[in-house]
N, C-alpha and C positions, 0 to 999 in steps of 0.2 A: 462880183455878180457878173454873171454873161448873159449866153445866148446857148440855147439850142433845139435843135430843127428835127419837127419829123417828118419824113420823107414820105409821103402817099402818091396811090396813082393820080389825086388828080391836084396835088401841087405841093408848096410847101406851109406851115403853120406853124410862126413863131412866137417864143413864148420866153418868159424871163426863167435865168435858172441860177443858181447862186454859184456852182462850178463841180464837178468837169462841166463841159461844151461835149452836145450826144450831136448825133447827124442819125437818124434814124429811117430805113426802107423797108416796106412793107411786101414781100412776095410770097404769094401763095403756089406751088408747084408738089409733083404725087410725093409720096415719103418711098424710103428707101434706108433701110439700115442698115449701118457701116462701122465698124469699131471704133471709137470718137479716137484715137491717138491717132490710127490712118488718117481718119477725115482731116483733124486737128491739120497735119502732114502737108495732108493735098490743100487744105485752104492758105497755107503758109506761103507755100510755094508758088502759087496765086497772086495772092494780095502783097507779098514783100515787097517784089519789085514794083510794083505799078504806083506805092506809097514811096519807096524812096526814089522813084521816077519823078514824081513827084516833089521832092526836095523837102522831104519830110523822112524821119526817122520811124522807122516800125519800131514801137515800144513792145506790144504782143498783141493777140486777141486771145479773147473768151467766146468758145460755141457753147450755148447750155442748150443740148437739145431736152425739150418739152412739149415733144408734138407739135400742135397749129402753136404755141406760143413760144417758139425756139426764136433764141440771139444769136447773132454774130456781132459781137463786139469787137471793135478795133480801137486800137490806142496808138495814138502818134503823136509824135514830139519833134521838136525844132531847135537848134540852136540861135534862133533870131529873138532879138530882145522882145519883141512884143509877144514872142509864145503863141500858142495855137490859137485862134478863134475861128466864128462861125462858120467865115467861107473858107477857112481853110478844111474841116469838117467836110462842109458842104462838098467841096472839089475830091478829098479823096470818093467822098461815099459816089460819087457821080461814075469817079474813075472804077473804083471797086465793082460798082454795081453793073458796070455795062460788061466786067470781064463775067460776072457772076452769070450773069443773064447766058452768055456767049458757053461758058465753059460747064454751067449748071453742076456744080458740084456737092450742092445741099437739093435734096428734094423736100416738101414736104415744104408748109407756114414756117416764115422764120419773118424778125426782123433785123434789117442792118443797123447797126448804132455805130457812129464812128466817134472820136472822144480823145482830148485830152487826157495823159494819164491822171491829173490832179497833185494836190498833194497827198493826199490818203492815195498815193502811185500803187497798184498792183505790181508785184516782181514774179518774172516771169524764167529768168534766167542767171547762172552764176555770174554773170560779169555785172548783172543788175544787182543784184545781191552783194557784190564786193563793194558796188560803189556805194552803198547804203550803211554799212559796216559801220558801226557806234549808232547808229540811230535803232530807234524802238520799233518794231514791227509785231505784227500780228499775223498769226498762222492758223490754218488748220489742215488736217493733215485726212489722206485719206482714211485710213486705218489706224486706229487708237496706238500709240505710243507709250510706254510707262504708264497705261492706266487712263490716257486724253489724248483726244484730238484737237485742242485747241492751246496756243500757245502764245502770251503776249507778251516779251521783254525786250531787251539789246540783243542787236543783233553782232555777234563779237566776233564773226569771221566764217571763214571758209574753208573745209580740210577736204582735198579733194572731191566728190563731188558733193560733201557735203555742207549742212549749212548751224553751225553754231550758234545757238541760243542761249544767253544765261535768263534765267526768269527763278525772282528771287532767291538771288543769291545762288540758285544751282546752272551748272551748264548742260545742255543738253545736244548732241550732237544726231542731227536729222536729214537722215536722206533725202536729195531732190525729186527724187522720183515718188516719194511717200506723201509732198506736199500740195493738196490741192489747192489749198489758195495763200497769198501772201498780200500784203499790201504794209507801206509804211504808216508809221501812226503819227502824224504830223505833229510836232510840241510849237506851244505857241508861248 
């Protein structure tokens, strides 16, 4: 069980959360539409350094824009035995948020969440996807593959830029760029 915090103008309010840790900011500013892989780009470019400035590991973010209720999700990780918590959260979204303000590069309602990956981790890239390699994950893809877009088995390796899945008993080989979302499926 943790913590996690959402972030308003006029303070913070926390609340019990069983896990990830969210750090969560609220800004309203005009909209403006931009091809989300650009933006994706331009927020990367942004927030990497200011999080491992930080001494924190950029795991990835998620922008879902949805109008007044778009996310900027950020996911960061630690090599320090106690792993991420609250004020660590708390200190990126601080740091994030003053570039955001400064560099304005989302127009329009959005809110910050900053976040532990968990273990249900989002994967976001191949070197994330190598180190996962024998465990179980769950996909879905943008555009139907073989008939689906959704895919839950072993994750059995990486062939260039691609990402190998057996899901019973077959293997399925899936381009990274086809894949909109991933996360690992925790076994307990």
């Amino acid at each position: 069980m943790g913590f996690f915090v959402i972030c308003t103008v006029t303070g913070y309010k926390w609340k019990w959360a069983a896990s990830p840790f969210f750090v969560s900011a609220f800004r309203k500013l005009p909209f403006r539409r931009k091809r989300l892989s650009a933006k994706y780009t331009i927020l990367e470019e942004l927030i990497r350094p200011v999080v491992e400035g930080l001494g924190f590991q950029f795991w990835g973010m998620e922008y879902l824009s949805q109008g007044k209720d778009s996310v900027l999700r950020i996911f960061i990780e630690t090599e320090a035995e106690k792993g991420i918590d609250v004020e660590d959260c708390a200190q990126v979204s601080r740091q994030v948020s003053s570039i955001l303000d400064v560099e304005d590069p989302i127009t329009g309602e959005y809110n910050l969440e900053v976040s532990s990956p968990g273990l249900d981790r989002p994967l976001f890239d191949l070197v994330q996807y190598q180190a996962y390699v024998g465990s179980i994950v769950s996909l879905r893809l943008r555009v139907p593959f073989d008939g689906r877009r959704k895919f839950k088995g072993q994750l059995v390796g990486i062939e260039n830029e691609d990402i190998v899945i057996r899901v019973d008993q077959e293997e399925y080989l899936l381009p990274i760029d086809l894949i909109e979302k991933a996360n690992v499926v925790p076994q307990f």
